[in-house]
N, C-alpha and C positions, 0 to 999 in steps of 0.2 A: 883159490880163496881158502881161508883157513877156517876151519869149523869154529874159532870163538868171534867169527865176525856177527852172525846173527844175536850170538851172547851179546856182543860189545853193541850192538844198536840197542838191545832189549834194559842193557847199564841205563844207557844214556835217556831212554824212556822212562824209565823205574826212578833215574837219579830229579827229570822232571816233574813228573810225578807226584815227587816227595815234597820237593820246593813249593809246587803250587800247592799242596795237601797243608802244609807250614803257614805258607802264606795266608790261608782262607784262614786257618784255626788262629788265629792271632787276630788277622778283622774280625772276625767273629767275638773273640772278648772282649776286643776291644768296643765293639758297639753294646754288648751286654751288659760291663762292667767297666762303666767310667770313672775313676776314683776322687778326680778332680770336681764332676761332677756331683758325685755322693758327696762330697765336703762342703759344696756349695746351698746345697739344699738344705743337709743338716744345719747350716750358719742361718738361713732365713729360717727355718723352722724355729730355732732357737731364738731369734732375737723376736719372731713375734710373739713365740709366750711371753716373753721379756716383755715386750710392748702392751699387749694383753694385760698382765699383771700390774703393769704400771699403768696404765688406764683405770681397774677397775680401783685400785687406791686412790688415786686424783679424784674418781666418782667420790668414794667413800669420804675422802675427806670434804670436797664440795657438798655435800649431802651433811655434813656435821657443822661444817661452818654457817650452815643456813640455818640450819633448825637453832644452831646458838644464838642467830640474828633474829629468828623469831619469836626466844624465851626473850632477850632484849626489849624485843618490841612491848611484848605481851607486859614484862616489869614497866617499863615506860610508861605504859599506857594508863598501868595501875598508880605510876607514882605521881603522872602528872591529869588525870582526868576528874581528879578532884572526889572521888569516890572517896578514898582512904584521906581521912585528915585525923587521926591519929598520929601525934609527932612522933610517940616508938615505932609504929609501924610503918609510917614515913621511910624514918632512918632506917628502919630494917629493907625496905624496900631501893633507899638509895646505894646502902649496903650491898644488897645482890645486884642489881646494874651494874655497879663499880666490877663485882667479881664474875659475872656475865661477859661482858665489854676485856676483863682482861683474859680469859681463857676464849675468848673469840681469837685476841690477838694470835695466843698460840697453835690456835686451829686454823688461822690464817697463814701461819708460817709456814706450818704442815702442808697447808694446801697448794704453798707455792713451790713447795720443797715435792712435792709431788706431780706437781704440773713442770718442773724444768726437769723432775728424772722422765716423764711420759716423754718431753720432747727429746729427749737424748736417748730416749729408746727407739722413738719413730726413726730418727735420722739412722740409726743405727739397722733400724730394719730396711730400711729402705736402701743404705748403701750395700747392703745383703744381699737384697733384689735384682741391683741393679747390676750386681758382680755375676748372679746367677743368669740376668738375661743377655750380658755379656759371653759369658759362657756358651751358654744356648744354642747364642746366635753364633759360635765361634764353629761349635760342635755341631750345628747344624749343617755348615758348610763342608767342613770335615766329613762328619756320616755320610753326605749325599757323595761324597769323593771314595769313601772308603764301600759304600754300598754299588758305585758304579764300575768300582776294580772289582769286584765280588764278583758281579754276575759275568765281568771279561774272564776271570780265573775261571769260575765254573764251567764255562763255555771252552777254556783250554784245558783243565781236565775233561771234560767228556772227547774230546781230538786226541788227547793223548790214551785216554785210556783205548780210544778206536784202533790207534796207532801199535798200540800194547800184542790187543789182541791177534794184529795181523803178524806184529813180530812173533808170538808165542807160538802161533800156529805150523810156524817153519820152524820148530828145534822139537828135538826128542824129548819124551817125557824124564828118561832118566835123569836128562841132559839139563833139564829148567828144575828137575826136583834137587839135584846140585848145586846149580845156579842160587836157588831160594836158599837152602841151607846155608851157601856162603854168603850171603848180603844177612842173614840172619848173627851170620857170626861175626862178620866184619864190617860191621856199622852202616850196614846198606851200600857195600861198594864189591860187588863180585867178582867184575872185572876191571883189569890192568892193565891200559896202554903203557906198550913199550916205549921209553921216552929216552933219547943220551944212552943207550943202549944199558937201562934199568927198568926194574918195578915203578910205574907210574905211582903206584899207590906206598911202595913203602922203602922204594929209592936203593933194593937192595941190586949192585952190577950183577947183570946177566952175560952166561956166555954167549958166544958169537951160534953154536950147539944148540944151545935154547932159544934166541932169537930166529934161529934159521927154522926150526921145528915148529913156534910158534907160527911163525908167518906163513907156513905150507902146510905142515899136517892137516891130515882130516882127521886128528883126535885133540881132544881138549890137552891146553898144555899149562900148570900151575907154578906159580912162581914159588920157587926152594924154601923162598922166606916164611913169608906172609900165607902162601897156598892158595893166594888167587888167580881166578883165571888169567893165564896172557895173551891178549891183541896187540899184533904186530903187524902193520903195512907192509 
């Protein structure tokens, strides 16, 4: 058996490893940092100030159309209760009614123009809501799926890492302080199966010389190219 057989299982651990390591840190944002869900939030947040604002003017203007209804009343009362029979003061009195009664109108308009934007703002909040508990609910089934592969991953990293350490145990120090170095240099891939009698990893042909040595030596053997290790059956 060839001294980079224990290298090539220890690959093949480290290359899983990496995958579940990948896999967790991506569920991981992804339940921290929902962006879809940040935008939905912001949109109800937003329409109910909206809503809010347009409420408290609908108040303000119901609130001025009344007390206009109650200078009205209060001229009325004076013009027809027989108190004032003075004809100028009369007229002066039929006067402010008339200009009472007409700036009602306009405060009436306001008040209508304020009550259909409050209701176009509810509606608008509320389809906000209804998108956001859309979401929720979408997201909520999603998390529970993304939170149920989590703890399956966690549970296959801690087997691999068991797995790591039994392989580590059987190779030499120098031998895994090389090993590190080259998955360090070469993007996390140390070792090289022999494949169509090439570098697995960077497809450079091997001779028949280097295949034959890989597969039997008991010394590490590196590919001419790349300089990673080679595993050969």
């Amino acid at each position: 058996m060839s001294a980079s057989f224990g290298l090539f299982r220890l690959q093949q651990i480290d290359s899983q490893i990496a995958q579940v390591e990948t896999r967790l840190a991506k569920i991981q944002k992804t339940l921290e940092d929902n962006a879809e869900l940040q935008a939905a939030l912001e949109q109800v947040k937003s329409a109910e100030e909206e809503q809010r604002a347009s409420e408290r003017a609908q108040r303000k203007s119901e609130d001025e159309a009344q007390s206009q209804q109650i200078k009205i009343q209060q001229a009325e009362s004076s013009l027809y209760g027989g108190v004032v029979r003075n004809p100028k003061e009369l007229q002066d009195l039929q006067a402010d009614v008339a200009s009472l009664k007409k700036h009602l109108t306009v405060l009436e308009e306001h008040e209508l123009e304020d009550m259909l934007r409050t209701e176009a703002a509810q509606s608008v909040a509320k389809e906000a809501q209804s998108k956001l508990s859309q979401i929720q609910a979408r997201l909520g089934g999603e998390h529970r799926q993304l939170f149920e592969e989590k703890e399956s991953l966690v549970n296959e990293l801690e087997r691999l890492q068991s797995e790591r350490q039994a392989a580590v145990s059987a190779i030499a120090a120098d031998v895994l302080k090389a090993y590190d170095e080259l998955r360090q240099q070469r993007r996390g891939v140390a070792v090289a199966e022999v494949s169509d009698n090439a570098c697995g990893a960077c497809g450079t042909t091997l001779t028949a010389a280097i295949q034959q040595t890989a597969r039997h030596a008991a010394d590490i053997v590196h590919c001419p190219a790349c300089g990673r290790i080679l595993y050969a059956v």
